[in-house]
C-alpha positions in Angstrom: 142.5 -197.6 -48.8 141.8 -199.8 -45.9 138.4 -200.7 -44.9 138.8 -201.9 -41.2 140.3 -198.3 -40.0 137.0 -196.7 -41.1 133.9 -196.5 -38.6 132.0 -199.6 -37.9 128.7 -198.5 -39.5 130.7 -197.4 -43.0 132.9 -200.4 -43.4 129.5 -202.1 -42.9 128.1 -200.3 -45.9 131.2 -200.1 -47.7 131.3 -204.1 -47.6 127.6 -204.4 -48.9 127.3 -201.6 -51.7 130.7 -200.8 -53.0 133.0 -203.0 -55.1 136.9 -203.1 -54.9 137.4 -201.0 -58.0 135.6 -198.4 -56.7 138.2 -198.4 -53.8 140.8 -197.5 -55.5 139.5 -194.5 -56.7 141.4 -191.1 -55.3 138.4 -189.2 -55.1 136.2 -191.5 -53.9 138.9 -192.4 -51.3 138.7 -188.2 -50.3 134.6 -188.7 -50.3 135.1 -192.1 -47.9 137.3 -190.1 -45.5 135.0 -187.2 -45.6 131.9 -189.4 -44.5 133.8 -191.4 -41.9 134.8 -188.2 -39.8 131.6 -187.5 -39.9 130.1 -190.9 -38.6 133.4 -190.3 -35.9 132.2 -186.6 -34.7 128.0 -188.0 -34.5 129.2 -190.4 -31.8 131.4 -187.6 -30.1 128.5 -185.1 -29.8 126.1 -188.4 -29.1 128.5 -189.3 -26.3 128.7 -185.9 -25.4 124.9 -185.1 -25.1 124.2 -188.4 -23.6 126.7 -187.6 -20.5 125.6 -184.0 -20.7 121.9 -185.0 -19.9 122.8 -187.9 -17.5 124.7 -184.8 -15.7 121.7 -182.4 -16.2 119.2 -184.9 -14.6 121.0 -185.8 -11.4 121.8 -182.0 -11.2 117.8 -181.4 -11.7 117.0 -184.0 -8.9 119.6 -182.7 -6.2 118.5 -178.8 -7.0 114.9 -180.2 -6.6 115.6 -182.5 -3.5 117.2 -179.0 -2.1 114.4 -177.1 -3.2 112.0 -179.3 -1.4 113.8 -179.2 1.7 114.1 -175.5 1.6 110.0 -175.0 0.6 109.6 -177.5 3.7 111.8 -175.6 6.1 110.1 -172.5 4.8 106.8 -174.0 5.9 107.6 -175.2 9.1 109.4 -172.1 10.0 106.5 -169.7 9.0 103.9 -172.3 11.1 106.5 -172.1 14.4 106.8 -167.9 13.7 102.5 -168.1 13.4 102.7 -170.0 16.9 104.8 -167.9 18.5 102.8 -164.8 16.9 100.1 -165.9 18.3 101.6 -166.1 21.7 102.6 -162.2 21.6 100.4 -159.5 23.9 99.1 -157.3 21.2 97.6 -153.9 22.5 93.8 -154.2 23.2 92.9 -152.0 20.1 94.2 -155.0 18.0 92.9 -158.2 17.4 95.3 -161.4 16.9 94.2 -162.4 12.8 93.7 -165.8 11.3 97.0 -165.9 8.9 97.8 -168.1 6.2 101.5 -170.4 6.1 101.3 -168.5 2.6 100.1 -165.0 3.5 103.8 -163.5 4.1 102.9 -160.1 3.2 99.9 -160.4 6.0 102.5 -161.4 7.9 105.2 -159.0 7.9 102.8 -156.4 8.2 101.1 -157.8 11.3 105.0 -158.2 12.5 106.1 -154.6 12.0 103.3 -153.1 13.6 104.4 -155.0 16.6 107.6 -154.2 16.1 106.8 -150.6 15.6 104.8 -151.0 19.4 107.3 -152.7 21.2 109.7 -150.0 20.3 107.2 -147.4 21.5 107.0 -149.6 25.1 110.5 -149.3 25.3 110.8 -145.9 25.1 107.5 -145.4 27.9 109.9 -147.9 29.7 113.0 -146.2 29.5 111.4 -142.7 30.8 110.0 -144.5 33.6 113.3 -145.4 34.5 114.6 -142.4 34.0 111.7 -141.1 36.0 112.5 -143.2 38.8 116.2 -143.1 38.8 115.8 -139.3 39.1 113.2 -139.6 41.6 115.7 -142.2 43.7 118.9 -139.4 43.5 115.7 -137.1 44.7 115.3 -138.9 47.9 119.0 -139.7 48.5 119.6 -136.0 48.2 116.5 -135.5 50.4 117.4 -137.6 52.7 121.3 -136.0 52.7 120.2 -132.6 53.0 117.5 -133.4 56.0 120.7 -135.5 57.6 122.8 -132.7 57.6 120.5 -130.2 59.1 119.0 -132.1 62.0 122.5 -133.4 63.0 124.1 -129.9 63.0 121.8 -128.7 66.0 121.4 -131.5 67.2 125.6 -131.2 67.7 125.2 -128.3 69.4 122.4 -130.3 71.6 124.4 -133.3 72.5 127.7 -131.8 73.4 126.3 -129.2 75.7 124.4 -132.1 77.4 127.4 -134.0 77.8 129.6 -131.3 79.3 126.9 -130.4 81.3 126.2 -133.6 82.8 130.4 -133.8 83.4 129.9 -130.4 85.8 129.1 -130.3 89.1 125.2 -129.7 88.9 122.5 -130.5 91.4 120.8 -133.5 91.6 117.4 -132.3 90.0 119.2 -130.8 86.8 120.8 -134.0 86.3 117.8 -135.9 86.1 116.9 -133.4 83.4 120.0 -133.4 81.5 119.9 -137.7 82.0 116.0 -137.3 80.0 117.3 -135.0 77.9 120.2 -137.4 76.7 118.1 -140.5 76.9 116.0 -138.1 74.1 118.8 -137.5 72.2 119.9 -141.0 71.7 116.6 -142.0 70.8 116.6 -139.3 68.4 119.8 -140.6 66.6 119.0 -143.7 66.7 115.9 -142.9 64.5 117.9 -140.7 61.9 120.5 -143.7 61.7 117.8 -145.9 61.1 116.6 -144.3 58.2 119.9 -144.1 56.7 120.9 -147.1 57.6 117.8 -148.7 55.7 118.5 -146.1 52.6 122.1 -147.3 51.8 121.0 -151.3 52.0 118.0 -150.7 50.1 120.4 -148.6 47.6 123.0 -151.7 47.2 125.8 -149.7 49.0 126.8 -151.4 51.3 129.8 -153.5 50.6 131.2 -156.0 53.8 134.4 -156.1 55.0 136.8 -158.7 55.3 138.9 -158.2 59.0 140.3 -160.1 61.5 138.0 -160.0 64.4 137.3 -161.4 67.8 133.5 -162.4 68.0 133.9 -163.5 71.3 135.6 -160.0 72.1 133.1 -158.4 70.2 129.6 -159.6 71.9 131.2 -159.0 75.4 131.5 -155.0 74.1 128.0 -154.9 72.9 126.9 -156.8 76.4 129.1 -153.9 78.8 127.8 -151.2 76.0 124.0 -152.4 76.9 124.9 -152.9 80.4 123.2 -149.6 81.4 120.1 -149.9 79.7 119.5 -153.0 80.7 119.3 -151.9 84.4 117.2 -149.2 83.7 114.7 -151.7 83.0 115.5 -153.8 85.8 117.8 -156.3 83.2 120.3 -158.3 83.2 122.4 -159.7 80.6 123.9 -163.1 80.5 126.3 -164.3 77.9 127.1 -168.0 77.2 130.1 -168.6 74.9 131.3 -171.5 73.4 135.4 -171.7 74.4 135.7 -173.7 71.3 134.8 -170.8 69.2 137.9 -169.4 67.3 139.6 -166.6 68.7 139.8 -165.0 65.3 137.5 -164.7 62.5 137.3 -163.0 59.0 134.3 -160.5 58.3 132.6 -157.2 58.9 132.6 -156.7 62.9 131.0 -153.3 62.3 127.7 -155.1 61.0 128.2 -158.2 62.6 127.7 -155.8 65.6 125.0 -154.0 64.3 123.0 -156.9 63.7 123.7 -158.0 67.4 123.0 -154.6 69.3 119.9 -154.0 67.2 118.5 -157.6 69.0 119.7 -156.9 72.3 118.7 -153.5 72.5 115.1 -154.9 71.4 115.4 -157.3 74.1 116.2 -154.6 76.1 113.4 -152.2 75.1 110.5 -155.5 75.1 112.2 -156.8 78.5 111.1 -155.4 82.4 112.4 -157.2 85.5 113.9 -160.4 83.1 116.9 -161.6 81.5 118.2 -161.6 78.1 120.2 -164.0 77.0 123.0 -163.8 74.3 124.0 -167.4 73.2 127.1 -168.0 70.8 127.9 -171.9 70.1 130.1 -173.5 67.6 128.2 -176.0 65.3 131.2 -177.3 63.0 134.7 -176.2 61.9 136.7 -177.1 58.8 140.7 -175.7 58.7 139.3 -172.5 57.5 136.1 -171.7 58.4 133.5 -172.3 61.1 129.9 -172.0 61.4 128.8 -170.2 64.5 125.3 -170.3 65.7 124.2 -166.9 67.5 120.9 -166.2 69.6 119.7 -163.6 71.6 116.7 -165.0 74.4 114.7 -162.8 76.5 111.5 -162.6 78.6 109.3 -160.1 77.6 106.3 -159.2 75.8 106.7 -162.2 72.7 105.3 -161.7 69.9 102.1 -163.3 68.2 102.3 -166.0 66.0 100.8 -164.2 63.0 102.9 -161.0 63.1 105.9 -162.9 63.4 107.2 -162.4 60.0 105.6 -159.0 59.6 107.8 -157.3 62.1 110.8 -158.2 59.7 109.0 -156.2 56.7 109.5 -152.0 56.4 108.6 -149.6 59.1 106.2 -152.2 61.0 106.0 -153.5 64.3 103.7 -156.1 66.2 101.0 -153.8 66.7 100.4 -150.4 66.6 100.1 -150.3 70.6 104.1 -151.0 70.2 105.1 -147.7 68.4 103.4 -146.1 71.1 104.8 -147.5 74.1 108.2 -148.0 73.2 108.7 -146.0 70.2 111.2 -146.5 67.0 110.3 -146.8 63.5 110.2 -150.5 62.4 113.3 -150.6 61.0 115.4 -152.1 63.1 114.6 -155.9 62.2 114.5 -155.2 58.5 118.1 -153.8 58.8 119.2 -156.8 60.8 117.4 -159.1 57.8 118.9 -157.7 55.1 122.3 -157.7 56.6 122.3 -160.8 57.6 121.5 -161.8 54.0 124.3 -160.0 52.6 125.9 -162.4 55.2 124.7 -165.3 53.6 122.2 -166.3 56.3 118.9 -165.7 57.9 117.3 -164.8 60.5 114.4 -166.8 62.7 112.4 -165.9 65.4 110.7 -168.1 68.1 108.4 -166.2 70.6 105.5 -166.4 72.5 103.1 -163.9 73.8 103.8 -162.8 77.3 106.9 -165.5 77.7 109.8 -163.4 75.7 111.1 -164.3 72.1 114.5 -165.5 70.8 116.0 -164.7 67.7 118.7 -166.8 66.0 120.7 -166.6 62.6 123.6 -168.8 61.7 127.1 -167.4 60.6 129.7 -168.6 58.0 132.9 -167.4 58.5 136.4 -167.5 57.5 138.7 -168.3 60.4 141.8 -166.2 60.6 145.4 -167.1 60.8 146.9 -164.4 63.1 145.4 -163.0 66.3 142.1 -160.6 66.1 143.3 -157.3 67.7 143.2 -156.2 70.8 140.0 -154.9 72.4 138.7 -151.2 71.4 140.6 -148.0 72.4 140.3 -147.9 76.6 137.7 -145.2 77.7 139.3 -142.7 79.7 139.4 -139.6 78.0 142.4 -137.0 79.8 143.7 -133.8 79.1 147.4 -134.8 79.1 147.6 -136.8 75.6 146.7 -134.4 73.6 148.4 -131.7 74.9 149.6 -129.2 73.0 148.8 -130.8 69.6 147.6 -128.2 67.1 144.5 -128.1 65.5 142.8 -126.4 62.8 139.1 -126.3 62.7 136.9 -125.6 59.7 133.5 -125.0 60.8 130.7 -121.8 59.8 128.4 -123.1 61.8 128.8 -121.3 65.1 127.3 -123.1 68.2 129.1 -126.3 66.6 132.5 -124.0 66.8 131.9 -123.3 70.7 130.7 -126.8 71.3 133.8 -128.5 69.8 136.4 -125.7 71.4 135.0 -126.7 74.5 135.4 -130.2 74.2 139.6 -129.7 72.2 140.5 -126.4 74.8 139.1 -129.2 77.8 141.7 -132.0 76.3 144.2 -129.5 76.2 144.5 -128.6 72.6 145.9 -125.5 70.5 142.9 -124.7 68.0 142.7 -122.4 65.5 139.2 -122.1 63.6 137.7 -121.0 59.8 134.8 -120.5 59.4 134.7 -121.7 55.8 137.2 -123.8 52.8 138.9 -120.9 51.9 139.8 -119.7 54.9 141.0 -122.4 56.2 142.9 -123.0 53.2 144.7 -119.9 53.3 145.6 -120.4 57.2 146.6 -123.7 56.2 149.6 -122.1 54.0 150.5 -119.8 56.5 150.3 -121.8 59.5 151.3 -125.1 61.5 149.2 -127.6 62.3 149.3 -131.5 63.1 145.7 -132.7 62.1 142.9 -130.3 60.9 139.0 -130.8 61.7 136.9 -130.2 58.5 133.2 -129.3 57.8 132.1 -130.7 54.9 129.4 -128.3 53.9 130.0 -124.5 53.9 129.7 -122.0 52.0 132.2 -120.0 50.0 134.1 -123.3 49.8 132.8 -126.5 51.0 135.5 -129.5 52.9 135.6 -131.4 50.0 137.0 -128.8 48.1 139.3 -127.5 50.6 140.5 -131.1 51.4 141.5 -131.4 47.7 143.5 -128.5 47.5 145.2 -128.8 50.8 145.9 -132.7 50.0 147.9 -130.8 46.7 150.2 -128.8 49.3 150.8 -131.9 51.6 149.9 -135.2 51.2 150.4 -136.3 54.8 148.4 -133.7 57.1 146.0 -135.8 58.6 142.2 -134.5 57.8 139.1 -135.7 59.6 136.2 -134.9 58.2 133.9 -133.4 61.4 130.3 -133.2 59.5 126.5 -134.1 59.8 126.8 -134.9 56.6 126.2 -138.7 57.1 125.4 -140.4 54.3 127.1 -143.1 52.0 127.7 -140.7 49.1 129.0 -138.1 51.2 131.4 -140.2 52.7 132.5 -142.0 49.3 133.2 -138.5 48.1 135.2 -137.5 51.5 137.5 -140.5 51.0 137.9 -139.8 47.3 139.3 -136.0 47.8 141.7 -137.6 50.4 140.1 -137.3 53.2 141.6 -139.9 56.3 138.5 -140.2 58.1 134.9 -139.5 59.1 133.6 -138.2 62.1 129.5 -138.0 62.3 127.8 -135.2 64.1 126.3 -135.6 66.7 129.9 -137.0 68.0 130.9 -139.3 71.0 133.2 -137.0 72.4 135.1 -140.2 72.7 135.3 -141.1 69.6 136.4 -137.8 68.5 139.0 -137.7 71.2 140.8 -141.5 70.1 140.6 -140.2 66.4 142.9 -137.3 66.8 145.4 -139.1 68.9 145.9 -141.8 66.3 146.2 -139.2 63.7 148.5 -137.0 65.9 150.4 -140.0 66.7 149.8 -139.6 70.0 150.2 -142.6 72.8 147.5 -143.3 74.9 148.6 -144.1 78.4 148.7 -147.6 79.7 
């Protein structure tokens, strides 16, 4: 057989022990072979076992590297969670314990009885709100229902003053009816206040974006203030920048607001002195421009440390104030927050016995086509509207009279209901251009009627005639389909231009 094919180790052996003639022996030969594969398979397992434990021992020191890490991380992560633990507001019947990095089961129990409270000041939490949410919906519907039955006989109050004061009456009487006007108005100018000041503080009030004229717009309030003033012995001066566009973008109905409430307090602060409305432009860009305003006068000034406190809730200078001249605080803190919603603010400079000014800054969009025209003119006839018919929904019966006084005076057709359903049954049987509608009645209320008479015609224009004067109410109103919204007490004016745009009537020239 031959020798040098066999393993290393045997040939080695073969060499020193065995002589040829034993070689050549068959069964020996079988007994060589048998002995060399096994010499062959001890180095294939000792090759094997060698790699297997090289492979074990770098598996052992990654696994144990990892494990480190991990043990490490652990560590650290239960110190930070300790920290921060220790940082929590635990009620005052439990005291913050000393815990171990390895006391886990300490741990999580200290944990879920946090947990287990926090969940419990959630739910004492989400009842408060609940609390106060329904307590919120309480004073809105408080404040709805209280609207709605001061203005109804107040109506009744204003519109019989006003036709009275358009009669031939003697001179005495009309200095009666004149207080008892000047009463009124200060009367509705403290309900608007207050609901004024309930829709900003409730987030309802959303600005528009119109074309305007500002300049347009100031000299309205300044003729609308006009009177007033001279009662006091006033008078109004306006200075007006010509560079100031002719048309801007925003809400002229609060811009206006804002303005009127400070002239009218510079009005009601002011005798024998001048108040001063100031617009100037301070820059321009292609499409906007940023427009100081002011509004100067002479009268009483204010201390130096209530000048801030007359822009917080239902407060004035001093008490003396309310007394004298009235009103409920509000005014300033209306004008504050719209002019925030605006973007800007509003600063006061005063002195006591030598008048205050008040000035705010606005950022507005300039427009690309002409403002409109000035307001509606004021004449009020009984020639355009004549012969337009009218239905009028109303139960409550002194507002009836007034308003038939005031439609049968401008020349109109009226028909009346005294609640929904009747006037959504005359409705199908009869013929009407536009139709006046009470919100609030009973059997059926406007908003219902509206909705079922929108149904039968979508056109027929309806204006909703109500003391209901509130943001909600007037959300809903437009929702049913209602074209517009007509607030008792009503300027008899404003009522008038409302049915000849939705009678399509023309005004004359």
């Amino acid at each position: 057989m031959e020798v040098k094919s066999l393993h290393k180790v045997l040939t080695r052996q073969i060499n020193k022990y065995l002589t040829p003639e034993c070689l050549q022996n068959e069964t020996f030969q079988q007994f060589i072979r048998a002995v060399n594969d096994s010499y062959n398979n001890f180095d294939r397992d000792k090759e094997l076992f060698e790699h297997s434990a090289a492979l074990n021992e770098r598996d052992y020191s990654e696994i144990n590297r990892k494990l480190k890490e991990e043990i490490a991380q652990r560590r650290q992560s239960v110190e930070k969670l300790i920290e921060a633990i220790y940082l929590i507001d635990v009620p005052e019947e439990e005291s913050m314990p000393n815990f171990e990095p390895n006391n886990l089961v300490g741990l999580v129990d200290f944990l879920q009885r946090q947990i287990e409270y926090r969940k419990s000041i959630e739910a004492e939490l989400r009842l408060a709100k609940e609390v106060a949410e329904n307590a919120t919906q309480a004073k809105s519907d408080f404040l709805s229902m209280m609207s709605h039955e001061i203005r109804t006989p107040l109506n009744g109050i204003v519109g019989m003053t006003y036709l009275m004061l358009q009669e031939e009456v003697p001179p005495n009487l009309i200095e009666n009816l004149k207080t008892l006007q000047f009463s009124i108005e200060h009367l509705q100018a403290l309900i608007n206040d207050i609901l004024d000041f309930s829709k900003i503080e409730a987030g309802k009030v959303e600005l528009e974006e119109t074309n305007f004229s500002l300049k347009q717009l100031v000299s309205n309030i300044k003729r609308a203030q006009q009177t007033k003033a001279q009662e006091n012995g006033n008078r109004i001066r306006l200075m007006v920048d010509d560079d100031i566009p002719d048309s801007l973008i925003g809400d002229s109905l609060r811009i206006g607001q804002v303005l009127t409430n400070l002239v009218s307090n510079a009005i009601k602060f002011t005798h024998e002195g001048t108040i001063t409305i100031e617009l100037s432009l301070q820059s321009r860009t292609d499409d906007r421009a940023s427009i100081y305003v002011s509004v100067q006068d002479t009268g009483i000034g204010i201390a130096p440390e209530k000048q801030q406190d007359i822009f917080s809730m239902f407060t004035q200078a001093n008490s003396a104030t309310t007394r004298k001249f009235g009103g409920t605080g509000l005014g300033l803190v209306i004008t504050k927050r719209l002019l925030e919603l605006h973007g800007s603010t509003i600063k006061v400079e005063s002195e006591e016995g030598k008048g205050s000014t008040f000035y705010f800054t606005l950022n507005l969009a300039t427009g690309n086509s002409p403002a409109p025209t000035a307001a509606l003119p004021d004449a009020v006839d009984d020639q355009t509207l004549k012969g337009v018919r009218v239905l009028l929904v109303e139960d409550y019966p002194v507002n009836v009279k007034v308003a038939l006084k005031f439609l049968h005076k401008w020349g109109l057709e009226v028909d009346t209901a005294e609640n929904g359903l009747v006037g959504l049954t005359k409705f199908q049987t009869g013929n009407y251009d536009l139709i006046l509608m009470d919100l609030q009645m009973p059997v059926m209320d406007g908003y219902t009627a509206s909705q079922e008479i929108r149904k039968l015609s979508p056109t027929m224009p309806i204006i909703a005639l109500t003391a209901s004067a509130t943001f909600s109410n007037k959300d809903r109103a437009i929702g049913v389909g209602i074209n517009d919204y007509v607030t008792k007490p009503f300027n008899p004016k404003d009522l008038f231009h409302k049915i000849v745009k939705y009678s399509q009537r023309q005004l004359p020239v």
